[in-house]
Backbone as a chain_set.jsonl record, in Angstrom:
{"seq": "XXXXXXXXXXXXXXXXXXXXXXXXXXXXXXXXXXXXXXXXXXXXXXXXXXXXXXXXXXXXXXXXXXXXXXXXXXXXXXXXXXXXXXXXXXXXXXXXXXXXXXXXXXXXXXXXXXXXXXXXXXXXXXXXXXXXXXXXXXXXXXXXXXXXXXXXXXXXXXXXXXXXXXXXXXXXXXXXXXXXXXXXXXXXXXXXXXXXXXX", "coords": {"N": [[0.805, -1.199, 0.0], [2.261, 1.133, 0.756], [4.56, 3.558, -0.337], [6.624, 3.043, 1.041], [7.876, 0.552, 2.547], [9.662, -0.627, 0.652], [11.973, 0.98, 0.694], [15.234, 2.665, -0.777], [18.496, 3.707, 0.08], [20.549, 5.956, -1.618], [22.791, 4.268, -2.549], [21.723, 1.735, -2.867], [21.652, 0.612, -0.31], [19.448, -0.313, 2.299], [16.59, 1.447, 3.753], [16.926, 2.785, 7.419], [15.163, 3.215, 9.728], [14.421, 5.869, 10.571], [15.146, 7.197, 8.283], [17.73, 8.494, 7.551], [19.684, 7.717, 5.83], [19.093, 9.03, 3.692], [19.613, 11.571, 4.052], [22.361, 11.688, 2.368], [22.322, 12.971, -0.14], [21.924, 16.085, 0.67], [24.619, 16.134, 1.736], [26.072, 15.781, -0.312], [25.308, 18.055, -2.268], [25.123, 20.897, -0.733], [27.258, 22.951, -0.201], [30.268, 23.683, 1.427], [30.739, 25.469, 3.505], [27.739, 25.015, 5.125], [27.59, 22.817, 5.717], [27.356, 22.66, 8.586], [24.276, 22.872, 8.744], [23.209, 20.717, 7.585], [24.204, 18.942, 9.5], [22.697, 19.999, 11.571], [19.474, 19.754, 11.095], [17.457, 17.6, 12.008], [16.947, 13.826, 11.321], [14.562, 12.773, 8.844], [11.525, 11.324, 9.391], [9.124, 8.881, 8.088], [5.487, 9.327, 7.944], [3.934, 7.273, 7.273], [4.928, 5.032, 8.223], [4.472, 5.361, 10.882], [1.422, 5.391, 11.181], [-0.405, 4.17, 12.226], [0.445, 4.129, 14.946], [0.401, 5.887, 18.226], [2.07, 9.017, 18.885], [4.027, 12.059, 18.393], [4.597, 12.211, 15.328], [2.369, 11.127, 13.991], [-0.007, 12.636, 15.178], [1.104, 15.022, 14.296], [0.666, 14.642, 11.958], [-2.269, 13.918, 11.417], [-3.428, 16.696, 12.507], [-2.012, 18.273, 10.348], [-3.97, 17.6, 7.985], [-6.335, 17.411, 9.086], [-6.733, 20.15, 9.101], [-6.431, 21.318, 6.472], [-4.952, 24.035, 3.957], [-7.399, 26.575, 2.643], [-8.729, 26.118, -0.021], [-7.183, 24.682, -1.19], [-5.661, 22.27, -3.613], [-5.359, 19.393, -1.825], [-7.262, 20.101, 0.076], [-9.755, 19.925, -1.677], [-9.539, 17.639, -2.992], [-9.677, 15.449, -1.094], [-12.25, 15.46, 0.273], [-13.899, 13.662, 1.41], [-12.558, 12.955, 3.458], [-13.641, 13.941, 6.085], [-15.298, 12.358, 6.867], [-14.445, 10.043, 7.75], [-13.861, 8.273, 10.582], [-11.401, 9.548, 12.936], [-8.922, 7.473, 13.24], [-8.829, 6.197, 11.311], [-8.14, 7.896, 9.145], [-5.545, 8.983, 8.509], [-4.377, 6.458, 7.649], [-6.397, 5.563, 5.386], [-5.345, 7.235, 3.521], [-2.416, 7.112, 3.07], [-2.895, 4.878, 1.92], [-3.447, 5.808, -0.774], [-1.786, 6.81, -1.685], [-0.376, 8.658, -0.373], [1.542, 10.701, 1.936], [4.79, 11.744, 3.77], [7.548, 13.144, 4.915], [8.252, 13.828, 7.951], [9.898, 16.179, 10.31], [11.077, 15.612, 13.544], [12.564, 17.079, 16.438], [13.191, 16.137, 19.854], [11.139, 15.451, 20.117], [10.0, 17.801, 19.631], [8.02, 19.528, 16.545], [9.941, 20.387, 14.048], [9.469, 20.452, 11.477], [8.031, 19.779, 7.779], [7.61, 17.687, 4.621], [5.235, 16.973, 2.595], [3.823, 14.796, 0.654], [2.511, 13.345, -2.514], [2.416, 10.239, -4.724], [2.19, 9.184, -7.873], [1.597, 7.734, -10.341], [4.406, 7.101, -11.723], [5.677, 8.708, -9.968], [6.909, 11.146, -7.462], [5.023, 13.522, -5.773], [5.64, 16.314, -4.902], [3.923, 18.369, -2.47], [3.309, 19.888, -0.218], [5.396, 21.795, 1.671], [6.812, 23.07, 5.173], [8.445, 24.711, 7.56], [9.001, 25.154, 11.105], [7.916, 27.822, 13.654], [11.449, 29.365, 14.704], [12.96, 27.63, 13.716], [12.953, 28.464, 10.822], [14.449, 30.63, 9.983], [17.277, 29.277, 8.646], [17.672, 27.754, 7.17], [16.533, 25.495, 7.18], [14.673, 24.167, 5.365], [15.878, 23.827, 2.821], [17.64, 21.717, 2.988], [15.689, 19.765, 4.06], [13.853, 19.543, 1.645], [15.421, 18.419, -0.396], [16.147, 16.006, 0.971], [13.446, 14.626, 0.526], [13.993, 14.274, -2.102], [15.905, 13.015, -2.6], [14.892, 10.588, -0.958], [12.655, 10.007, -2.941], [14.639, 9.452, -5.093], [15.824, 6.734, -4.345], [13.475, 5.666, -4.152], [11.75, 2.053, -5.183], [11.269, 1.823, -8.179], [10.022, 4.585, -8.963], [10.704, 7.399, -11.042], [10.935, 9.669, -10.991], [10.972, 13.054, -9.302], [8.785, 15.689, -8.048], [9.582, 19.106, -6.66], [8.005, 21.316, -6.66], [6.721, 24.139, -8.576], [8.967, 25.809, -9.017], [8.249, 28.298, -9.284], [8.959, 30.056, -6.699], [11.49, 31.404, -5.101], [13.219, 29.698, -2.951], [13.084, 27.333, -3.797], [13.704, 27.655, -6.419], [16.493, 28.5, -6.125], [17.245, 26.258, -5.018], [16.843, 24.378, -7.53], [18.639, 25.168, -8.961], [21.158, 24.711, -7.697], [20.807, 21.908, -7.64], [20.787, 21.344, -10.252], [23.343, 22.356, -10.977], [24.584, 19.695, -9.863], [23.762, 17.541, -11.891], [24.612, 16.055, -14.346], [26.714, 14.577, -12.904], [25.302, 13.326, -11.138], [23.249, 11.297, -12.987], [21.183, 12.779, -13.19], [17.867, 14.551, -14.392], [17.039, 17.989, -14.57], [14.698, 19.803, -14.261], [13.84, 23.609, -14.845], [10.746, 23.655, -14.126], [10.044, 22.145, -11.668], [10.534, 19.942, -11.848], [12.328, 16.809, -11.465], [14.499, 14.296, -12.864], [15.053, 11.23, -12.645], [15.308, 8.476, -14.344], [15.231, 8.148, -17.675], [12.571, 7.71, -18.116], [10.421, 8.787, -17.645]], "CA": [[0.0, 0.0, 0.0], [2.279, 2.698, 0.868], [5.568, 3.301, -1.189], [7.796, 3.628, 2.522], [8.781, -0.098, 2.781], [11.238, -1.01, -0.086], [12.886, 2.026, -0.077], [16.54, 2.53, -0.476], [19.81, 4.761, -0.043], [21.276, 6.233, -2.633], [23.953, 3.547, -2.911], [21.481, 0.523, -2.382], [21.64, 0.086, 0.953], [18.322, -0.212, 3.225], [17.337, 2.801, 4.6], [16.46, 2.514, 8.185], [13.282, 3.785, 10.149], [14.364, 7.208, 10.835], [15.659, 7.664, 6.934], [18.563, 8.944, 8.05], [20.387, 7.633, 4.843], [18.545, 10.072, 2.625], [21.106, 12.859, 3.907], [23.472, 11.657, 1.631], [22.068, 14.441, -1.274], [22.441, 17.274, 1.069], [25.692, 16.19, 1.869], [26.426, 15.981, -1.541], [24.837, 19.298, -2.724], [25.37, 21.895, -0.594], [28.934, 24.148, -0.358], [31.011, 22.862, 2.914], [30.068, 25.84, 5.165], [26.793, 25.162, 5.222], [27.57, 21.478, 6.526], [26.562, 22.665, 9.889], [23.54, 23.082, 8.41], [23.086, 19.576, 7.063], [24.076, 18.226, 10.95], [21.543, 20.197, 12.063], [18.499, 19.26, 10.687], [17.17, 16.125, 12.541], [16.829, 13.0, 10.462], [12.969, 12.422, 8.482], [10.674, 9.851, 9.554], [8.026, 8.418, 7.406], [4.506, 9.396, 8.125], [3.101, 6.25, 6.818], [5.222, 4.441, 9.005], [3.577, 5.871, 12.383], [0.545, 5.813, 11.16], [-0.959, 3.116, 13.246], [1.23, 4.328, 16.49], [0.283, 7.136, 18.536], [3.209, 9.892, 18.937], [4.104, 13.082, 17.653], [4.452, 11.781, 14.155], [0.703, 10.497, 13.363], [-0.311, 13.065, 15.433], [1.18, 16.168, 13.304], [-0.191, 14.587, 10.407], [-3.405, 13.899, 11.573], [-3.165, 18.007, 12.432], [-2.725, 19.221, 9.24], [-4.905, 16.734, 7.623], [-7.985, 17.936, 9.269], [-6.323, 21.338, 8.957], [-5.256, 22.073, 4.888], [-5.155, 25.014, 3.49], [-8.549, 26.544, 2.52], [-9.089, 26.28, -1.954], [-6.243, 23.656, -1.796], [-6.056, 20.531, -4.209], [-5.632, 18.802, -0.735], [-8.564, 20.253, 0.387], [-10.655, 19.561, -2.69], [-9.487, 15.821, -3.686], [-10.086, 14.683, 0.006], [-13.281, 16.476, 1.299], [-14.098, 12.604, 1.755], [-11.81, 12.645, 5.211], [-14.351, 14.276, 7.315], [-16.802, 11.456, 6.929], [-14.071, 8.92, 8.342], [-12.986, 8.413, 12.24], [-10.091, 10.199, 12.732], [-8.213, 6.729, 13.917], [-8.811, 5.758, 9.561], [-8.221, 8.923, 7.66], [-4.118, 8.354, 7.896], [-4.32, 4.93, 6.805], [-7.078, 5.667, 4.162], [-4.493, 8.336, 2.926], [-1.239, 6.438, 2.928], [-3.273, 3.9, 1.027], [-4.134, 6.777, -1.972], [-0.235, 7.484, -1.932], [-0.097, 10.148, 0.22], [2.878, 10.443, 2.635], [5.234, 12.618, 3.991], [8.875, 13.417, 5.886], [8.213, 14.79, 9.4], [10.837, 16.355, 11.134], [10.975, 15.61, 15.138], [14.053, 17.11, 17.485], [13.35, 16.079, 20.317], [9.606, 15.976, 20.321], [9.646, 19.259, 18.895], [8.073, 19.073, 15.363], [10.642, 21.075, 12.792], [8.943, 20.54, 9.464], [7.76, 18.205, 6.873], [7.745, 17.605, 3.777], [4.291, 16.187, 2.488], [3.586, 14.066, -0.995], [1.873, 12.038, -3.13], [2.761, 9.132, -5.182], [1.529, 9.655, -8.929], [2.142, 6.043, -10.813], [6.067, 6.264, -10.742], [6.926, 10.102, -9.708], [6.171, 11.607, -6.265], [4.837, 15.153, -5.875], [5.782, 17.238, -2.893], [3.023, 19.936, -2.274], [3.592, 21.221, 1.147], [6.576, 22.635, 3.027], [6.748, 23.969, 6.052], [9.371, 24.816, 8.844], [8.222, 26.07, 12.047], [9.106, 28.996, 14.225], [12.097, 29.461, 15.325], [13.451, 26.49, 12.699], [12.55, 28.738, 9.257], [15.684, 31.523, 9.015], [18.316, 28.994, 8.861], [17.915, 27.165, 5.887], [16.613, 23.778, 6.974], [13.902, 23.934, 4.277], [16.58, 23.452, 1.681], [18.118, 20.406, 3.362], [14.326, 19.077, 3.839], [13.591, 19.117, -0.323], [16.799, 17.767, -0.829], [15.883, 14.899, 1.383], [12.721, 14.483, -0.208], [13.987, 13.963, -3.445], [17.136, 11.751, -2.455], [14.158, 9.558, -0.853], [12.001, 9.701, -4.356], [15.754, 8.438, -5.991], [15.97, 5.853, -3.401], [12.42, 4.314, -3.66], [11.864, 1.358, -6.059], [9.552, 2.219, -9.021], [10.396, 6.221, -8.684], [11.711, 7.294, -11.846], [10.858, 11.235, -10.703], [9.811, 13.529, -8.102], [8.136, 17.059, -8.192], [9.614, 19.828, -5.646], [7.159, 22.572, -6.746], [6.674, 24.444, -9.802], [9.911, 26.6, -9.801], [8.064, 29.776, -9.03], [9.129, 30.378, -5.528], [12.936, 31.748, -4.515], [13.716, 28.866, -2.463], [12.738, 26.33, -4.858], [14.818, 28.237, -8.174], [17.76, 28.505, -5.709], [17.096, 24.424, -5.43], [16.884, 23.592, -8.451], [19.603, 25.488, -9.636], [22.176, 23.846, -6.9], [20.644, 20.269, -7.727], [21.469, 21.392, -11.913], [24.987, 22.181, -11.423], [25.55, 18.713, -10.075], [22.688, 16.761, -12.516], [25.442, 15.36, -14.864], [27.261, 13.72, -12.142], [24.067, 12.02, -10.642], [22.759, 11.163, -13.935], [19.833, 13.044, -13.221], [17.675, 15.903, -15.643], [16.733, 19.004, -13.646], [13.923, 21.092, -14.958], [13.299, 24.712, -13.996], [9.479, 23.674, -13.627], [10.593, 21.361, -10.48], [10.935, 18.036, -12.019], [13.57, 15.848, -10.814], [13.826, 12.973, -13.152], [16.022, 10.153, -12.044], [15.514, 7.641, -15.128], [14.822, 8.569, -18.899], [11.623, 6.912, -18.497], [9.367, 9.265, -17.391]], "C": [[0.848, 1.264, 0.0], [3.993, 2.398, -0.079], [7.119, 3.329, -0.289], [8.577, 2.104, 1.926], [9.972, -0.836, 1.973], [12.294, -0.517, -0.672], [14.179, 1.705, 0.382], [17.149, 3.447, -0.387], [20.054, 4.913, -1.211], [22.206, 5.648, -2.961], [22.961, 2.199, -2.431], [21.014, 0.012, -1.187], [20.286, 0.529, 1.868], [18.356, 1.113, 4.05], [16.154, 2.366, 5.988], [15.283, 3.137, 8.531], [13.63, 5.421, 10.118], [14.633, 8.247, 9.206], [16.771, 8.609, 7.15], [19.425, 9.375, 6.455], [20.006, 8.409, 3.825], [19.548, 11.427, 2.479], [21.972, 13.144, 3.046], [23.556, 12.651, 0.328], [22.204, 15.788, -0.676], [24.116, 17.628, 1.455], [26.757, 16.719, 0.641], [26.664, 17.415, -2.417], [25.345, 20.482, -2.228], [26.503, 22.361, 0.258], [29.524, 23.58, 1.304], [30.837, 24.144, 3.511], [28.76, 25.911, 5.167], [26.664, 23.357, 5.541], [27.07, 21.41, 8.075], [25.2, 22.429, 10.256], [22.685, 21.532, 8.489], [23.09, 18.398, 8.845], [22.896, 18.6, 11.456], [20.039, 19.989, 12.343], [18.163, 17.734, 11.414], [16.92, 15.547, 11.309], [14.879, 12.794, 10.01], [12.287, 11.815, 9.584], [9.936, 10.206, 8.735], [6.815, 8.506, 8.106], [3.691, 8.048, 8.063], [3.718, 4.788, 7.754], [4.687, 4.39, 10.339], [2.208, 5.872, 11.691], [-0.536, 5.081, 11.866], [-0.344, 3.085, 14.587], [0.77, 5.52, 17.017], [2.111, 7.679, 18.829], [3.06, 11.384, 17.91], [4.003, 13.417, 16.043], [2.931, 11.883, 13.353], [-0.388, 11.782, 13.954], [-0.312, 14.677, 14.77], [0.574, 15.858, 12.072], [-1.149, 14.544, 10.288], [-4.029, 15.645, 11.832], [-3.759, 18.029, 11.296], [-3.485, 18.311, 7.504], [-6.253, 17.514, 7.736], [-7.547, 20.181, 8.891], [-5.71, 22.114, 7.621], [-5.85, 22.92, 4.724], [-6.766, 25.309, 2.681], [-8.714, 26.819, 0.496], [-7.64, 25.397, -1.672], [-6.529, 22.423, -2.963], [-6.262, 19.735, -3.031], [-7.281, 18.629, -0.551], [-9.812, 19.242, -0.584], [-10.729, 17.936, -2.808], [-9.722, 14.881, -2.155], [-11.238, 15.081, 0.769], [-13.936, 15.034, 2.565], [-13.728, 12.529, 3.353], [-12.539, 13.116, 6.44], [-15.461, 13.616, 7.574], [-15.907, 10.12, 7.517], [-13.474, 9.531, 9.425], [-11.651, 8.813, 12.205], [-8.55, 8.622, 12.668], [-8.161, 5.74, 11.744], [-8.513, 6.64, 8.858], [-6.247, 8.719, 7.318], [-3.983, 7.327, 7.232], [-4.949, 5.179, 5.277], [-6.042, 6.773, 3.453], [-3.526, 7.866, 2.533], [-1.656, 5.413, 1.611], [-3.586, 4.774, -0.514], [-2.352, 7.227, -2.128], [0.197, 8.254, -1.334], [0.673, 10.033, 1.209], [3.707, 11.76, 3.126], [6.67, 12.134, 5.238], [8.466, 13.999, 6.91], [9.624, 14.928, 10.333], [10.883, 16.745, 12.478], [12.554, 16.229, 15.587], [13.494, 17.355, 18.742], [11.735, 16.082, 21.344], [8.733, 17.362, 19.754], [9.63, 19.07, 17.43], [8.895, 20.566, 14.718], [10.307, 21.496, 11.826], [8.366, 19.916, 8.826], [7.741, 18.407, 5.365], [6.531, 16.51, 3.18], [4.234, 15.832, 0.845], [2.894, 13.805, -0.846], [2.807, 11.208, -4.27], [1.4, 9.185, -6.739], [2.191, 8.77, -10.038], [3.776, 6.118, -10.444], [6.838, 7.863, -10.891], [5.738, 10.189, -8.184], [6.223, 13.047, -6.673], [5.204, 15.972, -4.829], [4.83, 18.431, -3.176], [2.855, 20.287, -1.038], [4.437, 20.792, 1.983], [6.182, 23.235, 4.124], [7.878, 23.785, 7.39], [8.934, 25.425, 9.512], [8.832, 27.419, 12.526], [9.988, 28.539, 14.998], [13.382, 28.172, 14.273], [13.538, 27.639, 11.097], [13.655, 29.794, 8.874], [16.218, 30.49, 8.669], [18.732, 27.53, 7.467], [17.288, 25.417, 5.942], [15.244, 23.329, 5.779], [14.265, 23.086, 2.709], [17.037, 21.808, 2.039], [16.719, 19.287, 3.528], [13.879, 18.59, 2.312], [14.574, 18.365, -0.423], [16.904, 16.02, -0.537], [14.885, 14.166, 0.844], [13.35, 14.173, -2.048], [15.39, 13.337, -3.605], [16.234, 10.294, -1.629], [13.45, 9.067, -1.901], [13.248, 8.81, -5.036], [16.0, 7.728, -5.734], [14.51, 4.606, -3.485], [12.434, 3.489, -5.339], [10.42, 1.823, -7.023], [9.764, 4.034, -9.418], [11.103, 6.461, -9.589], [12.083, 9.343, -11.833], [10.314, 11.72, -9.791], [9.512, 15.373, -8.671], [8.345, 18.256, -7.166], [8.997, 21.331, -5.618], [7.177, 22.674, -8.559], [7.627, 25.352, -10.003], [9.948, 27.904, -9.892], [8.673, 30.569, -7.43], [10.873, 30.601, -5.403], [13.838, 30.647, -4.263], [13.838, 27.807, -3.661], [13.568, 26.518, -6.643], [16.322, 27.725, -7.388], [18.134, 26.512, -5.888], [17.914, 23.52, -6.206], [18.362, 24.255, -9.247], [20.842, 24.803, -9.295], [22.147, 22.301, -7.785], [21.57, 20.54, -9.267], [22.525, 21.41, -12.019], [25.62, 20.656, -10.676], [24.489, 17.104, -10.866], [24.079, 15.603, -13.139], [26.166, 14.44, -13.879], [26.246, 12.842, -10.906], [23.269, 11.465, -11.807], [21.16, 11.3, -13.808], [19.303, 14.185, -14.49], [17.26, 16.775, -14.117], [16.515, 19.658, -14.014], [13.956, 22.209, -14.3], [11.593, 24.342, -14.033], [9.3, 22.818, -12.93], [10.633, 19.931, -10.623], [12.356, 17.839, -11.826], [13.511, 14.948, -11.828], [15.297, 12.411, -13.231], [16.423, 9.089, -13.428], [14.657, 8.563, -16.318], [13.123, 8.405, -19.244], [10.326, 7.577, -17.928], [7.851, 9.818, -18.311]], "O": [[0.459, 2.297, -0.545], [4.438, 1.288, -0.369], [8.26, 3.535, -0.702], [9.526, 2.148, 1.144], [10.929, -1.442, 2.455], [13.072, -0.815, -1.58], [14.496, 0.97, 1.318], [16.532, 4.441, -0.773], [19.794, 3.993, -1.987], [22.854, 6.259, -3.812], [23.48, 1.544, -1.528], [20.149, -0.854, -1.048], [20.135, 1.726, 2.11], [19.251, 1.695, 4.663], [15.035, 1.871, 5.852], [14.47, 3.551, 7.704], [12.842, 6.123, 9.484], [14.428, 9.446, 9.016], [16.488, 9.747, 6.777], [19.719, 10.477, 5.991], [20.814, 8.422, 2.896], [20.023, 12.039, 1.523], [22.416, 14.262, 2.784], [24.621, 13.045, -0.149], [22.588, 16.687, -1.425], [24.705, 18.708, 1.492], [27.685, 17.526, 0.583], [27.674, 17.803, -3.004], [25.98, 21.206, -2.993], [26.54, 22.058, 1.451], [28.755, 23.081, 2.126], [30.708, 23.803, 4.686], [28.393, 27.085, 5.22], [25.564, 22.806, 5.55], [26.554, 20.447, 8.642], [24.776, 22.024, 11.338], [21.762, 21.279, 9.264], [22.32, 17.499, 9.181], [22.054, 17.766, 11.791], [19.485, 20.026, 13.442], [18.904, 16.796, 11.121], [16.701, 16.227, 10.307], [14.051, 12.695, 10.916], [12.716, 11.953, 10.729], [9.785, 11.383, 8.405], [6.82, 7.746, 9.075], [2.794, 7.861, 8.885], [3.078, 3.747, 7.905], [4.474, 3.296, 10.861], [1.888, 7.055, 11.806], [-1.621, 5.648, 11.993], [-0.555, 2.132, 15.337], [0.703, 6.402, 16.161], [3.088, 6.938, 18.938], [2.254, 11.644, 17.017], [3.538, 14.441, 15.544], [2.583, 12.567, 12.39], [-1.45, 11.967, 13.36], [-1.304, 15.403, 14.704], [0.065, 16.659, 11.288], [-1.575, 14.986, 9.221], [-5.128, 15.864, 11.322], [-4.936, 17.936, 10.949], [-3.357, 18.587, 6.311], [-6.973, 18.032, 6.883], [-8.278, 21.096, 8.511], [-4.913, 23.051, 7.57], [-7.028, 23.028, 5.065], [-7.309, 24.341, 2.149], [-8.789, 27.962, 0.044], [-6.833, 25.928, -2.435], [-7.59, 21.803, -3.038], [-7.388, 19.238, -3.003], [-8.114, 17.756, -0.795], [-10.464, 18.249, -0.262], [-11.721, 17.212, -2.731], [-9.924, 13.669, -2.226], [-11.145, 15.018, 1.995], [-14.254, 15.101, 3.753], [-14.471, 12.129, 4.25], [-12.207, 12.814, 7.587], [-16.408, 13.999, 8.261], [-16.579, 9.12, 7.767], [-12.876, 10.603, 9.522], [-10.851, 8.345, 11.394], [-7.451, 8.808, 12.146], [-7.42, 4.847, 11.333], [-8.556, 6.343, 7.664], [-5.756, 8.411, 6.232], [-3.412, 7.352, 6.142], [-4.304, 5.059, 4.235], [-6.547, 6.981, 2.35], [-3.43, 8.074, 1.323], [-0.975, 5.212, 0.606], [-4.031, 4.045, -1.401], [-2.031, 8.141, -2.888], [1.293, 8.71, -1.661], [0.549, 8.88, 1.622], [3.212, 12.847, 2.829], [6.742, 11.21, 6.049], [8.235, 15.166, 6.594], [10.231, 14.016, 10.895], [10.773, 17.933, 12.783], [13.576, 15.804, 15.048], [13.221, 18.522, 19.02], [11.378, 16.435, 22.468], [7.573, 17.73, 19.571], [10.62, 18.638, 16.84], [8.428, 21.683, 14.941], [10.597, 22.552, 11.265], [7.914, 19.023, 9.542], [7.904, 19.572, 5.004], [6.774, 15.306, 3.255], [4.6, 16.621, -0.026], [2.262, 13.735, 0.209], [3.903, 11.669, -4.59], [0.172, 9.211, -6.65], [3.25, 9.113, -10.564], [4.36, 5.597, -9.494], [7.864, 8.217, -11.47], [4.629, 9.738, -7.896], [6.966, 13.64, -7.455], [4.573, 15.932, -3.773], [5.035, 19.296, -4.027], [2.054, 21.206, -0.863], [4.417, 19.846, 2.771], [5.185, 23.956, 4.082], [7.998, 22.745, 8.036], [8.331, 26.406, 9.078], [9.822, 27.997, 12.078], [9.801, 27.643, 15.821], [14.602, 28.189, 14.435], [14.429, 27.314, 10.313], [13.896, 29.962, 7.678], [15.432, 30.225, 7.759], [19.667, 26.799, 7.143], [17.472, 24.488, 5.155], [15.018, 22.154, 5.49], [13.657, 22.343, 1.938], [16.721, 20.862, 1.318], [16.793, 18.123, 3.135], [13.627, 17.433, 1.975], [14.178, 17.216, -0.618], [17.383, 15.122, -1.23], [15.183, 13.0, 0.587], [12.604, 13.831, -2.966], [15.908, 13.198, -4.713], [16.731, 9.168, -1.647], [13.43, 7.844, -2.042], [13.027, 7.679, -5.468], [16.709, 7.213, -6.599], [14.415, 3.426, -3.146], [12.895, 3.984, -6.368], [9.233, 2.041, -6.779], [9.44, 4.349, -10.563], [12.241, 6.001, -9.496], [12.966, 10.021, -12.359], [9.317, 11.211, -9.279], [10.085, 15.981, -9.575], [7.272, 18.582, -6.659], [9.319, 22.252, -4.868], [7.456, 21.855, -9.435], [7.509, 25.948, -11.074], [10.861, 28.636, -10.275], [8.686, 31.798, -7.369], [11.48, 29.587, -5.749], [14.875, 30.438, -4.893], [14.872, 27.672, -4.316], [13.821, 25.753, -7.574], [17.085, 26.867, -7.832], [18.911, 25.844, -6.571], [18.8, 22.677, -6.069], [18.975, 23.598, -10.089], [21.579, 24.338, -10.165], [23.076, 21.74, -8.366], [22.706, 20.103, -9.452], [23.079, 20.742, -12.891], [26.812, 20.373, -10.793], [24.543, 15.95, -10.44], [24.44, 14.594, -12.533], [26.124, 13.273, -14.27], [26.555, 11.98, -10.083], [22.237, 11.019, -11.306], [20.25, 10.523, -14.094], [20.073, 14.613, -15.35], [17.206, 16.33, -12.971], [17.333, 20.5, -14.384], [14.1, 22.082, -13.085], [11.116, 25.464, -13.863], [8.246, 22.257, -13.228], [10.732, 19.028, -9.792], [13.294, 18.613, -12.017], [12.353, 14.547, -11.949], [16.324, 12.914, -13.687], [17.61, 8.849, -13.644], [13.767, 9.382, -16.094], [12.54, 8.809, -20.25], [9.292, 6.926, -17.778], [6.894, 10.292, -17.697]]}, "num_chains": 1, "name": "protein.A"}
């Protein structure tokens, strides 16, 4: 059902529960003083993984679930979710593709990074870093992760980190472009990622 459990690292290797191994594209990407940066950031977790556990996890998502933005696609393509028990609308969601990175330090939620799953590309449509988390750049290291997990899962031949209109998201894509050739990736300015020719 959900596209979490046969994902991999960027070199193969199993990536554990916390997705730790996803880092390895920010590491990659961005300029060595801004490695502090990259420590900083707590490691993902998978939404779809908690989603049958109580904790902070299932619990932020269940949040902004009942809580999306008002004229969203969200909004619109799920109006369905307010007619199921709250203890089914994650599950029924995970099961439609829908997913997401949540970033915990320490109980304290950070961020996330929410998708969908769209036959074999993921979409990311909402960011967010909280207060006190949002000068310092961990937004960038969040996408980055997000779309070193899309190159990591099996089946994933692309992911979607916006449409390219937003600051953050140019700066992005521009970083990811100057090192495309040496990941044998493409890297549109209208936020496609694409990993294999085969999209």
């Amino acid at each position: 059902m959900t596209i979490a459990n046969s994902a991999t690292g960027g070199h193969g290797a199993p990536l554990p529960a916390d997705l730790s191994a996803v880092r390895w594209l920010a590491h990659h990407v961005l300029p060595l003083e801004r490695k502090d940066l990259v420590v900083a950031v707590p490691p993902p977790r998978l939404v779809s993984t908690h989603a049958r556990s109580k904790g902070p996890v299932r619990d932020y998502a269940l949040w902004w679930i009942g809580h999306p933005s008002p004229g969203s696609t969200f909004e619109s393509r799920t109006w369905w979710r307010r007619q199921l028990p709250a203890a089914w609308v994650l599950r029924a969601l995970t099961a439609l593709g829908y997913d997401g990175l949540v970033y915990v330090d320490n109980d304290i939620i950070v961020g996330h990074v929410f998708f969908q799953q769209h036959g074999s590309a993921l979409h990311g449509f909402s960011t967010a870093v909280h207060a006190g988390f949002e000068e310092g750049g961990y937004s960038v290291v969040m996408i980055l992760d997000f779309v070193a997990y899309a190159a990591g899962t099996p089946g994933i031949t692309a992911a979607r980190v916006g449409t390219g209109q937003n600051n953050t998201t140019r700066r992005l894509l521009s970083r990811l472009r100057r090192h495309a050739d040496g990941l044998g990736w493409r890297v549109d300015e209208d936020g496609w990622v694409t990993f294999s020719p085969a999209r």
